[in-house]
N, C-alpha and C positions, 0 to 999 in steps of 0.2 A: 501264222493264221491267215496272213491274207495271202503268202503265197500258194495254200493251199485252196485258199476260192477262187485265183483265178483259174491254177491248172484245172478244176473242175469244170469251171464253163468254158475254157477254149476245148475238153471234151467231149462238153456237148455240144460244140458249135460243129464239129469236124465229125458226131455221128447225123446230124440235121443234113448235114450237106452230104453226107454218104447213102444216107435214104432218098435223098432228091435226086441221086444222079445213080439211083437202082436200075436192073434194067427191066422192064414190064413187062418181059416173057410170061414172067413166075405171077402165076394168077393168083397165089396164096398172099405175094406179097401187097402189103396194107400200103394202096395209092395216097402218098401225099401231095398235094397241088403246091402252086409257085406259093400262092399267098396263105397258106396253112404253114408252107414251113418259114417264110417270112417272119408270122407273125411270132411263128415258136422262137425264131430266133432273138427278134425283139425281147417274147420274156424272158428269153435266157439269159439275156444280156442285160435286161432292168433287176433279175433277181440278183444276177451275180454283182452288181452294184449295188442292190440293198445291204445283201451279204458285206461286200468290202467294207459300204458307209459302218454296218454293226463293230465288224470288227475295227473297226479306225477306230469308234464309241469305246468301243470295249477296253483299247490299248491304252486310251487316253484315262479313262477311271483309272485302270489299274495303277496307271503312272503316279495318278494324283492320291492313289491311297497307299502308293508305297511313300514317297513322298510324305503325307501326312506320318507314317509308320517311321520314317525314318527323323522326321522333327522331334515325335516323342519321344525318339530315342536319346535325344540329345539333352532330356533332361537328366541331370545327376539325381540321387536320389535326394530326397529333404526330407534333412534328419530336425525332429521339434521335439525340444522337452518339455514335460506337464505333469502336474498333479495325478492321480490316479484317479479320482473321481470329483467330479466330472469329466474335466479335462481331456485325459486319453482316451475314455467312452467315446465323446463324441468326437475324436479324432478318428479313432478306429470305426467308427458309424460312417465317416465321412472319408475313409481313405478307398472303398470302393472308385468314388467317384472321383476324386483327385487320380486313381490308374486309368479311367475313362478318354482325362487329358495327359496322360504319359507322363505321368509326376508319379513313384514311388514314395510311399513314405512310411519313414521310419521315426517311431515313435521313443522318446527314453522317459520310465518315469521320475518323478523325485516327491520326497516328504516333507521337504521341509523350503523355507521361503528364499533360502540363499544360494547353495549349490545351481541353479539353474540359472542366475544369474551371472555366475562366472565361469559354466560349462560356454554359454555364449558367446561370452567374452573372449574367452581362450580359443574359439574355434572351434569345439566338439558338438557343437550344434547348430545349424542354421536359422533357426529360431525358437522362439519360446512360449508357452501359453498356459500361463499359470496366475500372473500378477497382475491387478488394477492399476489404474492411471495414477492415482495416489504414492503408490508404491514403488512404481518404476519411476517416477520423477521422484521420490526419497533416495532412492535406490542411486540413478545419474548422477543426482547431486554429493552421495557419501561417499561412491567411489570412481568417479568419474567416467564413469561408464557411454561410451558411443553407440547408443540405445535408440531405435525410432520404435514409436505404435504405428503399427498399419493397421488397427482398426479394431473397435470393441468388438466382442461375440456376444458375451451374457453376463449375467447377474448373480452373485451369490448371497442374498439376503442373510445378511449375520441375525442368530438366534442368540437369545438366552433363555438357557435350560436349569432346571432344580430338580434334583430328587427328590427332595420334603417340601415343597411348593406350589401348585397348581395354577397358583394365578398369581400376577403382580400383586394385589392386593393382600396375598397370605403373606409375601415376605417382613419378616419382622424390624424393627428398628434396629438397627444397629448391624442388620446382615453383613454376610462379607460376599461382596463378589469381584469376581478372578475374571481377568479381562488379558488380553494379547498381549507380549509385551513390544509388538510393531507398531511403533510411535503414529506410523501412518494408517493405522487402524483405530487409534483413538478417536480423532473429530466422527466418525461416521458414527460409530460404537455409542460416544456421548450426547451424540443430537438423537439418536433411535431411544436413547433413555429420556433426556428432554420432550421430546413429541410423545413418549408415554406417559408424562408425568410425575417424572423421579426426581430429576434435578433441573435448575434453571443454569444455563452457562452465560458467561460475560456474552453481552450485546455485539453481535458483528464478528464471533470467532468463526463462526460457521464450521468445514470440515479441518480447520487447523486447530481445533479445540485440543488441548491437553485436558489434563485431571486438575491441573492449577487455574483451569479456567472454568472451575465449579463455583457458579455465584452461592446456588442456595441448595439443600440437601437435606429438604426436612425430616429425612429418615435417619440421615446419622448413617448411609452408606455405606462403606470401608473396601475402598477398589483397589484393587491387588494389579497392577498392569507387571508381573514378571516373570511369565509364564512362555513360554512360545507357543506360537499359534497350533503348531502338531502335533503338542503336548496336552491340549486344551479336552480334548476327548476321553484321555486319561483321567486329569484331574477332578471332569464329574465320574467316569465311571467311579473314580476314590472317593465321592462326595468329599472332597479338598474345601467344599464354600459352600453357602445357602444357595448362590445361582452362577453357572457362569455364562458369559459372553463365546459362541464358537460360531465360525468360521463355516457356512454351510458346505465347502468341499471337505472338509476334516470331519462334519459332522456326519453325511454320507458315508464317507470310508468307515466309518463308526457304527454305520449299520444305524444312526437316527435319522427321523424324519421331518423336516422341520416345521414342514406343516401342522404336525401331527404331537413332536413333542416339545415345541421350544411354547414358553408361557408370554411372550414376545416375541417377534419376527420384524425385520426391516422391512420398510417400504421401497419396491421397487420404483414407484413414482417417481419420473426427476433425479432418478439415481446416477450419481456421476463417477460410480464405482464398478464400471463395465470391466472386466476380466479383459485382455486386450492378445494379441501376437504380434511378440518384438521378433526386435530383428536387429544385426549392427547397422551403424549407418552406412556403411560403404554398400551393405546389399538392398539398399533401400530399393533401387530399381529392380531387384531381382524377380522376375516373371512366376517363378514360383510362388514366391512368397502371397504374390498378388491373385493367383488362382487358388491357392490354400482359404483366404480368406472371403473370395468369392464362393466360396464354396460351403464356406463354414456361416456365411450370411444368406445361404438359399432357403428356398422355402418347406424342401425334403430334411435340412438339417434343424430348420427353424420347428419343424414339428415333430421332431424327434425328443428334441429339449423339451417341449411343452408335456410329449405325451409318457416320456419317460422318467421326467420328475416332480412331474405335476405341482410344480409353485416353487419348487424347494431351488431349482433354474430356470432364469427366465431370460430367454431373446432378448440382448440388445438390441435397441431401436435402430 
């Protein structure tokens, strides 16, 4: 490019000075003076250095956007495993814009709460985005898993649902309800019935509450925790219990709405059961992982969640 701008202006330097040194017989020929082709020359020579400065400009972008092209390139792709709903929704919402920054990503689902944790562990995944803080510290602690959070996304407010029920108050003494059988699902499950007014639990258990730490249960209760949590969707569509306890990504996938059908809903407030993306710890520095999650905390993803499940997910703060 630039050596094609200068050969243009040294030919028009050498027709300038072929017209000056014309000879003035030829009356048809158009007289140029000393200082007329001077000044021509002058432009000629400021243009073709504008020209050159363009193309220097121009060499110089391209450099820096092959450059930029060839950094994204250097990202591998990043494979995350998740739930089905919500989860890989707003993965798949949000993997335009992770190709934006030259991160590919590949998404695997899973149904149930254990497989993803040991897809990670063994290597088939780069990270994970499925389980609460609660959960994945059960989880490190049973199988010693080399596990970090890089950071909550959102909230899945656990519901409980009845077929023959409408309201807390219609349940009868002695109901039976069927609750998770993820230990680390209890304390959250049993303070959401506390704060309704179902049961009172021992003083200071907070979210490590079991079922044995039921102080008072003036209905006569009967909680079933041995269920898995993927299975929970099933045992109301069987009506299995007077009410159950589910899991609002299972209940989603279930085509319920929690807003809409659960007779109780958890409070997001102060909720310390943020859905999270693991990762091993040796990839803890990994640049990916860390733009995945910037990404998943924007404000284009943050109103996706809101406007796509209107309560039933809600933005981690």
């Amino acid at each position: 490019m630039k050596r094609t701008i200068q050969l243009a202006g040294i030919s028009a330097l050498s027709l300038a000075f072929l017209a000056a040194c014309g000879e003035g017989e030829n009356n048809n020929t158009t007289e140029i003076n000393s200082g007329d082709n001077a000044n021509n020359v002058e432009d000629v020579e400021n243009n073709s250095e504008a020209e050159n400065n363009n193309a220097d400009e121009a060499n110089e972008e391209n450099d820096a956007n092959a450059g930029n092209e060839e950094a994204a390139e250097d990202f591998e792709p990043f494979t995350v495993g998740a739930s089905n709903i919500p989860h890989a929704e707003i993965l798949e919402f949000a993997a335009p814009m992770l190709e934006e920054e030259g991160i590919e990503l590949e998404i695997v689902t899973f149904n149930d709460y254990i497989l993803p944790n040991q897809a990670l562990d063994e290597g088939e995944l780069d990270a994970n985005y499925f389980q609460h803080v609660p959960y994945l510290e059960s989880q490190i602690d049973e199988f010693g898993y080399d596990f970090v959070n890089k950071g909550g996304i959102h909230i899945e407010p656990i519901g409980l649902y009845s077929q023959d029920y409408d309201t807390l108050e219609d349940l009868p003494e002695g109901a039976d309800i069927i609750m998770s059988d993820s230990v680390a699902d209890h304390g959250r499950i049993l303070t959401m019935l506390e704060e309704e007014g179902l049961i009172t639990l021992e003083e200071g258990v907070g979210i490590e509450a079991t079922v044995d730490d039921i102080a008072e249960n003036p209905s006569d209760f009967n909680f079933q925790a041995n269920v898995e949590a993927a299975l929970l969707p099933t045992a109301y569509e069987n009506n299995e219990a007077d009410a159950i306890l589910i899991n609002s990504n299972y209940a989603l996938d279930a085509g319920l709405n929690p807003q809409e059908d659960a007779i109780a809903l958890e409070s997001a407030e102060d909720n310390p059961y943020a859905n999270v993306i693991a990762v091993r710890g040796e990839d803890e520095e990994d640049p990916r992982a860390d733009i995945l999650v910037d990404v998943l905390l924007s404000d284009d993803v943050r109103d996706f969640i809101e406007e796509e499940y209107e309560g039933a997910v809600i933005p981690a703060e």
